[in-house]
Each structure stands twice: as C-alpha cells, then as structure tokens.
Chimera marker file (.cmm) of the C-alpha trace (Angstrom):
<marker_set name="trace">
<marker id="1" x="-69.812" y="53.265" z="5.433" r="1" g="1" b="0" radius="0.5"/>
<marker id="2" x="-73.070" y="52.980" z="7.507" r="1" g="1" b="0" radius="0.5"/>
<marker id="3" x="-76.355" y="53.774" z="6.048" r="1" g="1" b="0" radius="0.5"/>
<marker id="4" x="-76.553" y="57.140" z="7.795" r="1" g="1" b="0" radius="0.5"/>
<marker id="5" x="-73.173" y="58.050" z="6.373" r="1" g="1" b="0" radius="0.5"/>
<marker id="6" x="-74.842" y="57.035" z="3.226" r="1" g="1" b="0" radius="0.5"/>
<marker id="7" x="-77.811" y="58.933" z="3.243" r="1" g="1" b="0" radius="0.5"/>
<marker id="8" x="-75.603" y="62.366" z="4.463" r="1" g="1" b="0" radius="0.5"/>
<marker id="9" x="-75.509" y="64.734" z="1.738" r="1" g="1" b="0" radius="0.5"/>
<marker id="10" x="-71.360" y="65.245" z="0.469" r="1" g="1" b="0" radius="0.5"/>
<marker id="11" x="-71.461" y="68.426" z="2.985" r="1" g="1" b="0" radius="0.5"/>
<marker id="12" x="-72.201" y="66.905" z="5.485" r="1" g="1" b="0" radius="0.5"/>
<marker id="13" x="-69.732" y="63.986" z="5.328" r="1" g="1" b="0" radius="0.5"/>
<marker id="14" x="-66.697" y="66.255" z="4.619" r="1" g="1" b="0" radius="0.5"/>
<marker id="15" x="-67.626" y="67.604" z="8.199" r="1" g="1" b="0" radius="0.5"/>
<marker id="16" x="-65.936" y="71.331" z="7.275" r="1" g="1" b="0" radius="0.5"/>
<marker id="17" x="-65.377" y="73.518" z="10.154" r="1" g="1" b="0" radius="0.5"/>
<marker id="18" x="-66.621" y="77.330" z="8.769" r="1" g="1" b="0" radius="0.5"/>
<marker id="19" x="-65.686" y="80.263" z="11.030" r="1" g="1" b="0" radius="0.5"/>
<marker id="20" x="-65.246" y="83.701" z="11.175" r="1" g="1" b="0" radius="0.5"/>
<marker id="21" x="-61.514" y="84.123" z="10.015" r="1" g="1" b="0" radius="0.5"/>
<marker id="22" x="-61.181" y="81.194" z="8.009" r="1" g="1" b="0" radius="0.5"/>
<marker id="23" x="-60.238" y="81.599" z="4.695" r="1" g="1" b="0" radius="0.5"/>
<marker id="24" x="-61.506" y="79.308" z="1.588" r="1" g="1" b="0" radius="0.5"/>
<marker id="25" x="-60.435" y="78.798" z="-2.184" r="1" g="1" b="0" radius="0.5"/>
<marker id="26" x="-62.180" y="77.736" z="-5.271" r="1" g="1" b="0" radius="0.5"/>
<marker id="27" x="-60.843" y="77.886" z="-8.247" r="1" g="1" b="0" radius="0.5"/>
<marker id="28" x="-63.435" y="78.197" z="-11.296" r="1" g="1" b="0" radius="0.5"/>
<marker id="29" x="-63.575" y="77.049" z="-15.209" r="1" g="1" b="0" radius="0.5"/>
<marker id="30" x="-62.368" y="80.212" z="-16.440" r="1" g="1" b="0" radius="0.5"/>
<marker id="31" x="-59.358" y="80.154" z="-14.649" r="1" g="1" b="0" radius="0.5"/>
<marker id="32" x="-60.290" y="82.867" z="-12.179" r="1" g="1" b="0" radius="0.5"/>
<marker id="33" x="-59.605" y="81.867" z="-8.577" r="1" g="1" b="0" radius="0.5"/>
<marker id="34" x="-62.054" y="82.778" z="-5.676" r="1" g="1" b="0" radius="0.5"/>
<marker id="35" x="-60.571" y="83.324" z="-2.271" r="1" g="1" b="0" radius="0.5"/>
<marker id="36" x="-63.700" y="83.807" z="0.526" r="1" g="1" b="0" radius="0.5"/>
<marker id="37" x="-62.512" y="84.987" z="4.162" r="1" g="1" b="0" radius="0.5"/>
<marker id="38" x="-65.520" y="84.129" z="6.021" r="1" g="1" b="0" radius="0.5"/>
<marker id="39" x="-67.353" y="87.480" z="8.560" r="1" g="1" b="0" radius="0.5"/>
<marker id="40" x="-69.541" y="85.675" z="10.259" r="1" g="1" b="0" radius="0.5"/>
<marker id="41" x="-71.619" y="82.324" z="10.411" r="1" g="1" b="0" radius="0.5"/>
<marker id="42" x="-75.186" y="83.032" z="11.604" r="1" g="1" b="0" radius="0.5"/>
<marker id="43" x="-78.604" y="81.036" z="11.423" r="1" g="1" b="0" radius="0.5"/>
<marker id="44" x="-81.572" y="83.247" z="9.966" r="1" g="1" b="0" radius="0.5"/>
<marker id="45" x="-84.937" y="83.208" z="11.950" r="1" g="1" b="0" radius="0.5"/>
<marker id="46" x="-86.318" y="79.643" z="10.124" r="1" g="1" b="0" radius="0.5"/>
<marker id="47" x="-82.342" y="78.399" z="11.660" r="1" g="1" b="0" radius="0.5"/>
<marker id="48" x="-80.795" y="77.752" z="8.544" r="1" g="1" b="0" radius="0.5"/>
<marker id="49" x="-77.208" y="78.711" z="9.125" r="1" g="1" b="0" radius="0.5"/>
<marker id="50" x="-75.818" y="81.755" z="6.777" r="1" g="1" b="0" radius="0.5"/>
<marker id="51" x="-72.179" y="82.229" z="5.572" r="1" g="1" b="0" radius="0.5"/>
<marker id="52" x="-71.350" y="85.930" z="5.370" r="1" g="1" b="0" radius="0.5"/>
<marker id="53" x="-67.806" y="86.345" z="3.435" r="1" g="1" b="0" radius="0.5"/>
<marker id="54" x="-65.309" y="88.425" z="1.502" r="1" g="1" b="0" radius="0.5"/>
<marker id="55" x="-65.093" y="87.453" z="-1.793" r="1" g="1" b="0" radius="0.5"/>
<marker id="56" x="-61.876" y="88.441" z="-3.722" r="1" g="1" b="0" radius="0.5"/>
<marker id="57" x="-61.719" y="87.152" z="-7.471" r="1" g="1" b="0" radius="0.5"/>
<marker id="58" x="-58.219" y="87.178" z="-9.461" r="1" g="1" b="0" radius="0.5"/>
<marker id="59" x="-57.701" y="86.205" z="-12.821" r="1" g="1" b="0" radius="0.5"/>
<marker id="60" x="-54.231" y="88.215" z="-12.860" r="1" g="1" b="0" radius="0.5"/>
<marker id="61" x="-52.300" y="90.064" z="-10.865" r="1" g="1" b="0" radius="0.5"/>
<marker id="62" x="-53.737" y="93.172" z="-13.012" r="1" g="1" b="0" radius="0.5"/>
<marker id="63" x="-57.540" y="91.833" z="-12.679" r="1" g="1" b="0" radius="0.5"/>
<marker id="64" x="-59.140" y="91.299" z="-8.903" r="1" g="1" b="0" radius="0.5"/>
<marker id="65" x="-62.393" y="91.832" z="-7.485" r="1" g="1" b="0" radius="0.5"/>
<marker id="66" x="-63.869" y="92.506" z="-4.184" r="1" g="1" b="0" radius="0.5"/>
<marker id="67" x="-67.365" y="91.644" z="-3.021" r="1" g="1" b="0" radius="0.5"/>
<marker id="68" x="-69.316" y="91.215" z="-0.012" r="1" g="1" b="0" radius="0.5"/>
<marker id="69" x="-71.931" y="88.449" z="-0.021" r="1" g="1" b="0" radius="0.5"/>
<marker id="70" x="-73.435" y="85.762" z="1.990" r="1" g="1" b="0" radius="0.5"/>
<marker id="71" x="-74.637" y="81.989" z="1.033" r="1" g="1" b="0" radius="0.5"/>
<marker id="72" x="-76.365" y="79.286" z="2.835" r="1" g="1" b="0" radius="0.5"/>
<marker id="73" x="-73.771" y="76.932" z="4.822" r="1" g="1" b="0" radius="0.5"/>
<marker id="74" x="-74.048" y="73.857" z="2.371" r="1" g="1" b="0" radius="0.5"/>
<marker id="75" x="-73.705" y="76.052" z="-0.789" r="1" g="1" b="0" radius="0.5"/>
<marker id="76" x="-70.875" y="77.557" z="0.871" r="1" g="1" b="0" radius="0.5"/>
<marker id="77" x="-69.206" y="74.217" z="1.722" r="1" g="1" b="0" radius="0.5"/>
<marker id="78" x="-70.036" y="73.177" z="-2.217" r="1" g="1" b="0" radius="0.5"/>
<marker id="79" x="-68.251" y="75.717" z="-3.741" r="1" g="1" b="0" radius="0.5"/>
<marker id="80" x="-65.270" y="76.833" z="-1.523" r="1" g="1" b="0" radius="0.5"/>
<marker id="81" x="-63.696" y="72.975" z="-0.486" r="1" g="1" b="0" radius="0.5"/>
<marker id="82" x="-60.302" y="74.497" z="-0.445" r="1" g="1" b="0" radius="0.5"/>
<marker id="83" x="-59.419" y="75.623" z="3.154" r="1" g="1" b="0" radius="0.5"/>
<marker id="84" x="-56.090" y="77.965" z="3.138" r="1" g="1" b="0" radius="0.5"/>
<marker id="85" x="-56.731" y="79.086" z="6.804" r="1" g="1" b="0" radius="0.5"/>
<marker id="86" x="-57.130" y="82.016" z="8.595" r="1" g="1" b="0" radius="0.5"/>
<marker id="87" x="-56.670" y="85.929" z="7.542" r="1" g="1" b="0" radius="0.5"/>
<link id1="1" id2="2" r="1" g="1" b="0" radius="0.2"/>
<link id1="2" id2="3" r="1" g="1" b="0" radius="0.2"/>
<link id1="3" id2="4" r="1" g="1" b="0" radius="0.2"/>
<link id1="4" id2="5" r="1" g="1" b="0" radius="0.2"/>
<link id1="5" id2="6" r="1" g="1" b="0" radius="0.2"/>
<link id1="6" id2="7" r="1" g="1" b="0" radius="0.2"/>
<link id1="7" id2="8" r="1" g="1" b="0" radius="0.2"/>
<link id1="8" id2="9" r="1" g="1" b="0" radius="0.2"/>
<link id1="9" id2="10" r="1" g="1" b="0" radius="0.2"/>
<link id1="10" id2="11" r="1" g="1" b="0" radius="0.2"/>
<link id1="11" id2="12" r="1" g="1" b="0" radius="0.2"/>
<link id1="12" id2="13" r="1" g="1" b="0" radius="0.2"/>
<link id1="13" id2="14" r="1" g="1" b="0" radius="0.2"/>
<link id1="14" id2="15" r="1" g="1" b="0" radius="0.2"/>
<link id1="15" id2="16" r="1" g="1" b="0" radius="0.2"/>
<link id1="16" id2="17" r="1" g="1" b="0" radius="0.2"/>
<link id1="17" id2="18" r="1" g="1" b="0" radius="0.2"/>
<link id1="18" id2="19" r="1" g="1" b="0" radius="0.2"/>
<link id1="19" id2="20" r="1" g="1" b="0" radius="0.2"/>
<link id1="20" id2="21" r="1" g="1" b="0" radius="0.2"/>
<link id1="21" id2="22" r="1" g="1" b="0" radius="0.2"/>
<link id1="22" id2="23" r="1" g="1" b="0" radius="0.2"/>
<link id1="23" id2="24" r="1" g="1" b="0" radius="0.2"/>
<link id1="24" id2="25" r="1" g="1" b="0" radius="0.2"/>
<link id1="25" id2="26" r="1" g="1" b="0" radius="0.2"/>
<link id1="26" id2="27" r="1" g="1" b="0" radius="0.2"/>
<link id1="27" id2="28" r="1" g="1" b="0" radius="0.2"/>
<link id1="28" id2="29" r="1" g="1" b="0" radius="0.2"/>
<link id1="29" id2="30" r="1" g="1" b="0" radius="0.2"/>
<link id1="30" id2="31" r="1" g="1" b="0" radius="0.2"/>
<link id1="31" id2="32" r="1" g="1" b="0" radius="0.2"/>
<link id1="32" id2="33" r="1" g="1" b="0" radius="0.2"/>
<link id1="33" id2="34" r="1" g="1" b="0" radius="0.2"/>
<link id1="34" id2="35" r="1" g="1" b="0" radius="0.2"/>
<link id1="35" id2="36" r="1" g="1" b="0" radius="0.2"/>
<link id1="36" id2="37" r="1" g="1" b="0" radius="0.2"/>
<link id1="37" id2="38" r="1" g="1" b="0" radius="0.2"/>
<link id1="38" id2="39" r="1" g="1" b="0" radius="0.2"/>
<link id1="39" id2="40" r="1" g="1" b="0" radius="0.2"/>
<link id1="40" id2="41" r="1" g="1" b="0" radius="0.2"/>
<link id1="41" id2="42" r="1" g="1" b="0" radius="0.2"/>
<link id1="42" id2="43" r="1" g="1" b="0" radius="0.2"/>
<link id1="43" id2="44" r="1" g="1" b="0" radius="0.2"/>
<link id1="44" id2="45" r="1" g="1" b="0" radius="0.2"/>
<link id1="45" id2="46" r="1" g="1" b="0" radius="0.2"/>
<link id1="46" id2="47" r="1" g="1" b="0" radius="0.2"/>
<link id1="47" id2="48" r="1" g="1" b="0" radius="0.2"/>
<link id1="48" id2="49" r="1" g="1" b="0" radius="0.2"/>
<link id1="49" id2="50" r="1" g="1" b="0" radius="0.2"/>
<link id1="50" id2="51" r="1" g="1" b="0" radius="0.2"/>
<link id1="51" id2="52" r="1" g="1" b="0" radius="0.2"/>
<link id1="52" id2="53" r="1" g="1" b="0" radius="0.2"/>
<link id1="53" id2="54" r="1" g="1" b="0" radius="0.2"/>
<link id1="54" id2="55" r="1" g="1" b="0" radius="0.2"/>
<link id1="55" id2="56" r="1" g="1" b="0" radius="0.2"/>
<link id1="56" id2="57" r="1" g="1" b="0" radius="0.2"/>
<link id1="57" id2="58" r="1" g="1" b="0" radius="0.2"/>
<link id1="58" id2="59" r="1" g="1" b="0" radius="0.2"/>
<link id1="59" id2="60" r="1" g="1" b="0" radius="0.2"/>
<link id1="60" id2="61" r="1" g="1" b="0" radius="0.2"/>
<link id1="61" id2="62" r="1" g="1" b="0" radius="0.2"/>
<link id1="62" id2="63" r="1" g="1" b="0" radius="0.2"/>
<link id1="63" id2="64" r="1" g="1" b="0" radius="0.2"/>
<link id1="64" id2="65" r="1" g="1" b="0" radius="0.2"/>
<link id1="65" id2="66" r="1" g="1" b="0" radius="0.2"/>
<link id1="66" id2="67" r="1" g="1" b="0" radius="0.2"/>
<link id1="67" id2="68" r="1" g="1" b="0" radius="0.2"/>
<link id1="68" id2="69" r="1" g="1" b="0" radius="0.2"/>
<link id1="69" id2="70" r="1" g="1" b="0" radius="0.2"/>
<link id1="70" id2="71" r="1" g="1" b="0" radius="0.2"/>
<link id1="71" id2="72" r="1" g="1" b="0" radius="0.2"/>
<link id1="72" id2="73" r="1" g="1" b="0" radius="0.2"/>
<link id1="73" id2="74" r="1" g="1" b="0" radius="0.2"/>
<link id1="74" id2="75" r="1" g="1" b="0" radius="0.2"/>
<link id1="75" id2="76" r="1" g="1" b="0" radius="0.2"/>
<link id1="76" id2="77" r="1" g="1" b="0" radius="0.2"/>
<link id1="77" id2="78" r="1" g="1" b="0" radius="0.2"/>
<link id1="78" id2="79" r="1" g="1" b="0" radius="0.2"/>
<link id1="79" id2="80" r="1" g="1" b="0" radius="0.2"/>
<link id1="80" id2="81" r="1" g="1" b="0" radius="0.2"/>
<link id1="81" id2="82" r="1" g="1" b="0" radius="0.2"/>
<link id1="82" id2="83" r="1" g="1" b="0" radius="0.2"/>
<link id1="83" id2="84" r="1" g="1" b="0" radius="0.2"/>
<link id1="84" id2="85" r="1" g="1" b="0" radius="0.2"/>
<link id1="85" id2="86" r="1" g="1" b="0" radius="0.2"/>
<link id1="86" id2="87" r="1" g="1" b="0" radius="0.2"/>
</marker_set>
C-alpha cells in the first residue's frame, strides 16, 4: 500500500460508486435493517457532494419506516457499505 493509499480516509479507499438508483443496506445494533435507494447525488454550492435517499427501516415484517433524507457522500459511504443494487 503506497503512502497516498495510506493517508486516504476508509471511503475513499473502498472507491464506492453512489448513484441515483442504487440501492444500499446497513444493518444496525438493534437489529433493525436500513435499506437507502439513493435520488440523487449532488454537490452543494461550497462542492461538497450530497447523497439524497429513501430510507426504509424494518425491524419486522409488521414494523417499517419510510423517510426521506440526505447525508454528505463520506457519511453516506460509512454507514450504508452494503450495496444490493439497483431499484
């Protein structure tokens, strides 16, 4: 591993592809899991790139969620490393 490849934060060595259409996963402590099917990517005015998603949350068939909501690229990438593909 070079010293660039060193000095890359884990994001940005895992080199994830996020579109509009792909779908994610994470699945959290509490046994819930999140599925995000990502709207759009966009970069705000200061150019830091934006994930806008669907987030669905299902602890059981009887118990799931829906949400809008948007998080910075990397934050993104941190929590949902669990592509599943496209909607």
């Amino acid at each position: 591993m070079s010293v660039i490849e060193r000095l890359a934060t884990p994001w940005q060595r895992r080199r994830v592809e996020v579109r509009e259409g792909l779908v994610f996963r994470a699945r959290v402590q509490n046994g819930m899991l999140e599925t995000a099917r990502v709207l759009a990517v966009v970069a705000d005015p200061m150019g830091i790139s934006h994930v806008s998603y669907e987030l669905t949350i299902e602890r059981s068939e009887a118990l799931r969620y829906d949400y809008r909501r948007t998080l910075n690229l990397e934050s993104f990438i941190d929590r949902y490393q669990e592509p599943v593909g496209a909607a």
